[in-house]
C-alpha positions in Angstrom: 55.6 210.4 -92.4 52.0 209.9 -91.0 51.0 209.8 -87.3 50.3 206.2 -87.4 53.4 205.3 -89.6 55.0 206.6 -87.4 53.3 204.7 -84.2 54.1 201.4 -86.2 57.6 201.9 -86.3 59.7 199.8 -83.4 61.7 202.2 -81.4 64.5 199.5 -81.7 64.4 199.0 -85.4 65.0 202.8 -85.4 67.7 202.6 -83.1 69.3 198.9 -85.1 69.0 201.4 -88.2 71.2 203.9 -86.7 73.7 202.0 -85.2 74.2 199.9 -88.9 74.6 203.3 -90.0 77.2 204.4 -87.8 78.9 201.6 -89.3 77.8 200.4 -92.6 80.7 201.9 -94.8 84.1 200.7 -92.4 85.5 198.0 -92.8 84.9 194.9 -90.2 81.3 196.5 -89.6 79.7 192.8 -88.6 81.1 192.9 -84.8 80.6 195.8 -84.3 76.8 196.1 -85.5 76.4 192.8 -83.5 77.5 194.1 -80.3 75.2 197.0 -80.7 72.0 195.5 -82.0 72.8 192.5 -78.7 73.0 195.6 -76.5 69.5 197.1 -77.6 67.8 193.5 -77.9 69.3 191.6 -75.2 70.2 188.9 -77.6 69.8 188.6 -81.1 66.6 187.6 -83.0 66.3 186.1 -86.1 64.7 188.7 -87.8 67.7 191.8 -86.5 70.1 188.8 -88.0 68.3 188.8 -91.7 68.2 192.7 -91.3 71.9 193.3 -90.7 72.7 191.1 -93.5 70.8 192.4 -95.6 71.4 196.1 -94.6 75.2 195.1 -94.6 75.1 193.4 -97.9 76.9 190.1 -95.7 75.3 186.7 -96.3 73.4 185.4 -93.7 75.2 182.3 -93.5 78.1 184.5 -92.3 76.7 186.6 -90.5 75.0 183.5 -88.5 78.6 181.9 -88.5 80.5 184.8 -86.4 77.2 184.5 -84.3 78.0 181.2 -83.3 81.9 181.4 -83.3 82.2 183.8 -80.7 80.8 183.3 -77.2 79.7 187.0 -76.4 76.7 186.5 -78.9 73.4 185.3 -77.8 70.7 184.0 -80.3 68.1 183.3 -76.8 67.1 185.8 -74.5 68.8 186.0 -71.5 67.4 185.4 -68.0 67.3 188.2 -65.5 69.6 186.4 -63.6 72.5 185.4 -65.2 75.0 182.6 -63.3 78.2 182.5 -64.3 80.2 179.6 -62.4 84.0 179.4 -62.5 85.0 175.9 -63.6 88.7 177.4 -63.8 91.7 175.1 -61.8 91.1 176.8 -58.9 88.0 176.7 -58.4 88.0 173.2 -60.1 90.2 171.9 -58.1 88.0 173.6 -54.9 84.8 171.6 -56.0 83.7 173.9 -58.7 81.6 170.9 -60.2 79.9 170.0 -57.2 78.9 173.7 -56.7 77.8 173.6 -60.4 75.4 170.0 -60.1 73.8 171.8 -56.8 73.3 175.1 -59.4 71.8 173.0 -62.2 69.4 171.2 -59.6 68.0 173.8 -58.1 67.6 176.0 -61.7 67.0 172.5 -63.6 69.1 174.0 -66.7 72.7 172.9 -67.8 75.1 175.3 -69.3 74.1 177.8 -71.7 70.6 177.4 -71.2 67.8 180.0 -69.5 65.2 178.0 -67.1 61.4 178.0 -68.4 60.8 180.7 -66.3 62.9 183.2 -67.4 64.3 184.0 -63.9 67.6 182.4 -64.3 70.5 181.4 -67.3 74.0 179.5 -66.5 77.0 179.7 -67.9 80.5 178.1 -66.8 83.0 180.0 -66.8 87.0 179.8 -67.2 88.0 182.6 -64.6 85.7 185.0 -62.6 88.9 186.5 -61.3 88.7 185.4 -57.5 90.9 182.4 -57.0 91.2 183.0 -53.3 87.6 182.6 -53.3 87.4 179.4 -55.2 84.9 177.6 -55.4 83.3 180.9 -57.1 80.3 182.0 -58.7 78.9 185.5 -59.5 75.0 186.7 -60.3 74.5 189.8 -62.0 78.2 190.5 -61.8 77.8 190.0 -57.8 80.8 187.4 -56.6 79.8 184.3 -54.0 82.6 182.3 -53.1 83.7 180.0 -51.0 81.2 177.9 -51.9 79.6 174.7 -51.3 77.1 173.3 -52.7 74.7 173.2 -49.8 74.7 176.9 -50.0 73.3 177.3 -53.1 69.6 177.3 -53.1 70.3 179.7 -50.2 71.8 181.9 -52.5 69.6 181.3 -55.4 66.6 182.5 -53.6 67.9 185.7 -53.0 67.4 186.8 -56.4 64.0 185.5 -57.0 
C-alpha cells in the first residue's frame, strides 16, 4: 500500500476491521462486534452501523433493532460527563425526583440526552448500588449521595 493510502486510512476503521474479524465466523457475532466498535467510537455512528452489517452479512434493520433494544448501546456521542441518577425505591422514595428536576435545570437536558455543549449526558437509573445513600447520583462512576436538590449545581460545577 502507498504512503498516502495509507495516511487516508482511519486508525479506527482499522481497528472496527479487526475487531469484526475476531468475530465474524461465531455465532452471535452482532453483540459482541457492537460492544467493541462502541468502545473504540464512544457510541455508534451511522456509517460503523452500515459497515458491520455489511461486513457481517446482517441486515441493517437488525442490526439497528438490537441497537435500540438494549440500553448499553449509544447511537449519540456521549458527554464527558455522564450523570447517572438513581430513580430506584430507595432513592425514590428519598426525593430521587426532586434531585433529578434540580439536575435537568441546571444541565437543561432530560433523560437520555447530552446538553449542547457536550459537557454533560443524564441518564436515570434503577440502582446505583448505595441505598443507604439515597437520594443518589454518580458522575464518571464517582457516587454523591445524600442528596438534595439544592446541592446540585454545587456539584455540577465541579466537573466543568
Amino acid at each position: 500500500m502507498c504512503q498516502e493510502c495509507k495516511e487516508l486510512v482511519d486508525p479506527k476503521e482499522e481497528k472496527l476491521d479487526g475487531i469484526i474479524a475476531r468475530f465474524k465466523h461465531e455465532k452471535g457475532a452482532l453483540i459482541p462486534v457492537l460492544q467493541g466498535a462502541q468502545e473504540l467510537y464512544g457510541y455508534l455512528p451511522e456509517h460503523v452501523i452500515k459497515l458491520i452489517s455489511k461486513d457481517l452479512r446482517i441486515p441493517i434493520a437488525k442490526v439497528y433493532g438490537v441497537v435500540t433494544f438494549y440500553a448499553q448501546f449509544r447511537l449519540a456521542p456521549m458527554g464527558r460527563n455522564v450523570i447517572s441518577v438513581c430513580l430506584g425505591t430507595a432513592c425514590h422514595v428519598r426525593g430521587g425526583a426532586k434531585v433529578l428536576e434540580a439536575i435537568e435545570k441546571v444541565t437543561k437536558i432530560k433523560d437520555g440526552q447530552t446538553s449542547a455543549d457536550g459537557q454533560y449526558t443524564l441518564e436515570i437509573v434503577n440502582c446505583i448500588g448505595a441505598c443507604g445513600l439515597a437520594p443518589v447520583m454518580s458522575i464518571n462512576g464517582n457516587v454523591h449521595g445524600r442528596l438534595n436538590p439544592e446541592q446540585i449545581p454545587g456539584i455540577l460545577a465541579e466537573y466543568k
